[in-house]
GUROVO-120368 format. One line per field, with one value per residue (C-alpha): residue in three letters; x, y, z. Coordinates in steps of 0.1 Angstrom, whole numbers, plus 2048, in hexadecimal, padded with zeros to 3 digits. Layout:
N
rovo c(ala	...)
c1 c(X	...)
c2 c(Y	...)
c3 c(Z	...)
***
This chain:
222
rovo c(unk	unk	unk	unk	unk	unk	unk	unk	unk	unk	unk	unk	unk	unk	unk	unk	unk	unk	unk	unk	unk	unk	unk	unk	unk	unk	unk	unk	unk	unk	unk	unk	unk	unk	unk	unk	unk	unk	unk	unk	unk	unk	unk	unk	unk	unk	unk	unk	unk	unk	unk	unk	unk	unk	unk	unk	unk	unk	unk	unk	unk	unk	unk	unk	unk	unk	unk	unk	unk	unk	unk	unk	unk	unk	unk	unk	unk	unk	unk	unk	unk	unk	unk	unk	unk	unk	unk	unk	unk	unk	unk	unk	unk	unk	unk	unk	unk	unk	unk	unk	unk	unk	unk	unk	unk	unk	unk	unk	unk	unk	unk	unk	unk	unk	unk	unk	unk	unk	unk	unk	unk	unk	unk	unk	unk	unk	unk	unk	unk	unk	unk	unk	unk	unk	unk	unk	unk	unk	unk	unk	unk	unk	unk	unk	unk	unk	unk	unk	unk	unk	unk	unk	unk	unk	unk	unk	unk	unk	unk	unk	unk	unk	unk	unk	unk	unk	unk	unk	unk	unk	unk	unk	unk	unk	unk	unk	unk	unk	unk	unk	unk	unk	unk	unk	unk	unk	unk	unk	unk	unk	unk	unk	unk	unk	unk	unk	unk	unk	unk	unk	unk	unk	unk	unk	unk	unk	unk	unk	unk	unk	unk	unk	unk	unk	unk	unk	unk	unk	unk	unk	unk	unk)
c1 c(242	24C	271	273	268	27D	2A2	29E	296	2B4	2CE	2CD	2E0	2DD	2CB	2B5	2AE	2A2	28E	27C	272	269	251	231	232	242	24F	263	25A	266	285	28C	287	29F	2B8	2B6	2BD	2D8	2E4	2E2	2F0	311	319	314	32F	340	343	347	366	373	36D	37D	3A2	39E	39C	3BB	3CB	3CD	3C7	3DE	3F6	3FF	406	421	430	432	41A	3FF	3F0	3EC	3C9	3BE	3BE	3A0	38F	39E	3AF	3AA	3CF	3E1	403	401	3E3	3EF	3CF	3B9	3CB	3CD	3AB	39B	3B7	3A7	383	391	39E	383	36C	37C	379	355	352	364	356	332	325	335	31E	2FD	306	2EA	2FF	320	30B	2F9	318	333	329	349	354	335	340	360	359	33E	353	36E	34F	347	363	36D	347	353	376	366	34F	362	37F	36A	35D	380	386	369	372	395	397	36F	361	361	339	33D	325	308	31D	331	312	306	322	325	302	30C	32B	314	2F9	316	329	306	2F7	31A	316	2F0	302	317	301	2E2	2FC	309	2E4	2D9	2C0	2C5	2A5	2AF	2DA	2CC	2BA	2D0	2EC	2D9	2DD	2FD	300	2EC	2FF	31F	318	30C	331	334	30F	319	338	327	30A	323	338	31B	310	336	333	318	314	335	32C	311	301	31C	331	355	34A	336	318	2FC)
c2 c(ECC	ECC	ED9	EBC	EA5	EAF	EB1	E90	E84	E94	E8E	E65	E50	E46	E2E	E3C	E55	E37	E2B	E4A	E51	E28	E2A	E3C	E1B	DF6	DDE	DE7	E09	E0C	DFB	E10	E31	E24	E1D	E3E	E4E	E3F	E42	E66	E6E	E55	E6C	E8B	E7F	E6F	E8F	EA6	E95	E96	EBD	EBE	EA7	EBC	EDE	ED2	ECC	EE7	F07	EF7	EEA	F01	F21	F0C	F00	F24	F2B	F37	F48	F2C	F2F	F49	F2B	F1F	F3D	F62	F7C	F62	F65	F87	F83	FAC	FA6	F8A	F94	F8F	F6D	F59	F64	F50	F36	F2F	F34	F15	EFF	EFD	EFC	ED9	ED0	EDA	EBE	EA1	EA3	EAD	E8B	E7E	E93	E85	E63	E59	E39	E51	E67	E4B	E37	E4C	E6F	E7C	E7B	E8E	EA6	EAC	EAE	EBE	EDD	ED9	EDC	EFB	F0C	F02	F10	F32	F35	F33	F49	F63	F5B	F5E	F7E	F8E	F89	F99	FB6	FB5	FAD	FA7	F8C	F8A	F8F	FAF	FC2	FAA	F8A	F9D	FA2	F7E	F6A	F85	F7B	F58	F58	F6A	F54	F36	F48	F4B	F26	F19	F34	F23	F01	F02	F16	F02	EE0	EF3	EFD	ED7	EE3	EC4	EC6	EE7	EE1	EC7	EDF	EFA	EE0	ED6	EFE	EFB	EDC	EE9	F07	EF8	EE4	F00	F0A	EE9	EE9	F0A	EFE	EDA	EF0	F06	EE8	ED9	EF8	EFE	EDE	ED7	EFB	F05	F23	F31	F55	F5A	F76	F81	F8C	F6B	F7F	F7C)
c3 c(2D0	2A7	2B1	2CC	2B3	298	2AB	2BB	297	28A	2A5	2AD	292	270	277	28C	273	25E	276	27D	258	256	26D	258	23D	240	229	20E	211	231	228	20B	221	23B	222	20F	233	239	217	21C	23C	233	20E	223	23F	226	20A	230	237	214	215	237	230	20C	225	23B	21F	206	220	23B	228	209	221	236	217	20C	1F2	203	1E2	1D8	1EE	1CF	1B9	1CA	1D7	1C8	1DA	1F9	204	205	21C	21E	238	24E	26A	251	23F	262	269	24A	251	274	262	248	266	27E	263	25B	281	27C	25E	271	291	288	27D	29D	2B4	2A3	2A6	2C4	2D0	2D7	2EC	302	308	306	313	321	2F8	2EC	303	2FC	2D7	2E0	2EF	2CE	2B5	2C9	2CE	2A7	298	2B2	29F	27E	284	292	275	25E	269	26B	248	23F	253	246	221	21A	204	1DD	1DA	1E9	205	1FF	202	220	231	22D	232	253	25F	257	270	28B	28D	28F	2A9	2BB	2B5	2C4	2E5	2E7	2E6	2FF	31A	311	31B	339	349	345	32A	314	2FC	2F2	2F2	2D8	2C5	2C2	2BB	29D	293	291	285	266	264	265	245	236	227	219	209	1FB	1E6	1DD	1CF	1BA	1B2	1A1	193	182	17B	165	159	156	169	156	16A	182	17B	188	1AA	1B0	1A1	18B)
***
């Protein structure tokens, strides 16, 4: 009964979101909370499709003009034109992870699904075939080149594109059976897991940014 409770929390609008942590207190209280919801979920679509445009951008757009190492400025020894496999693999791992941050929000939005369900699920089979292609993309760069942390960040960011590739599988057969309640739930998953990436760079953004880096070494250790 919690898990019921807590995706259709999560998954009906903004608004609704509001509404749902209103509902313990009134007045102002209330108001506040409802506000603050929203507040929240419009920076983190906002800051998502910043992330995203900034992904299309920069990863999509250096290699065709020809200077693809120029990737390494951002993230070292990302780009290696010796090991093309590996290269188009976190390429694909970039782009549908920008899919992943555009079309996201969209999905949660309650209205969209009510009155226009033939949308949800065609976006629907985009976010899911997207979250698959990251996954799997970013799994054949580990296999191929590996990541700068080493075995333990190879092994996390490795579980990490599993349980994706999995939560998106869940998605889609949970849709196809007609079992809604848990399609919901497991859409939430990956909803959560998709964002993850982008959580993980705001946190270290922050961290450079106020720190200056202070305890992370070379090899993002420390």
């Amino acid at each position: 009964m919690g898990v019921r409770f807590n995706t259709s929390a999560i998954t009906e609008s903004s608004s609704a979101v509001g509404r749902e942590l209103a509902k313990p207190s009134g007045g102002s209280h209330g108001a506040a909370l409802r506000w603050s919801a929203r507040f929240l979920v419009a920076a983190s679509w906002i800051s998502g499709a910043i992330f995203a445009a900034y992904i299309v951008a920069f990863f999509r757009g250096v290699p065709l003009g020809g200077a693809g190492e120029r990737w390494n400025e951002s993230l070292p020894d990302l780009y290696d034109g010796g090991a093309l496999l590996s290269t188009a693999a976190i390429g694909a791992h970039f782009m549908a992870g920008a899919v992943l941050l555009l079309l996201g929000p969209v999905q949660l939005i309650g209205s969209v699904r009510r009155n226009v369900p033939a949308l949800h699920r065609w976006l629907g089979r985009i976010y899911v075939a997207s979250a698959g292609l990251a996954g799997l993309g970013g799994f054949g760069f580990i296999l191929g080149r590996g990541t700068i942390g080493g075995p333990l960040m190879d092994t996390g960011f490795g579980i990490y594109g599993a349980l994706m590739v999995l939560c998106a599988a869940m998605v889609y057969a949970r849709a196809r059976s007609g079992s809604y309640d848990q399609h919901r739930a497991w859409a939430i998953r990956l909803f959560a897991l998709t964002v993850g990436s982008w959580l993980y760079r705001m946190e270290y953004g922050a961290w450079f940014l106020l720190s200056g880096g202070v305890g992370i070494g070379p090899g993002f250790t420390g």
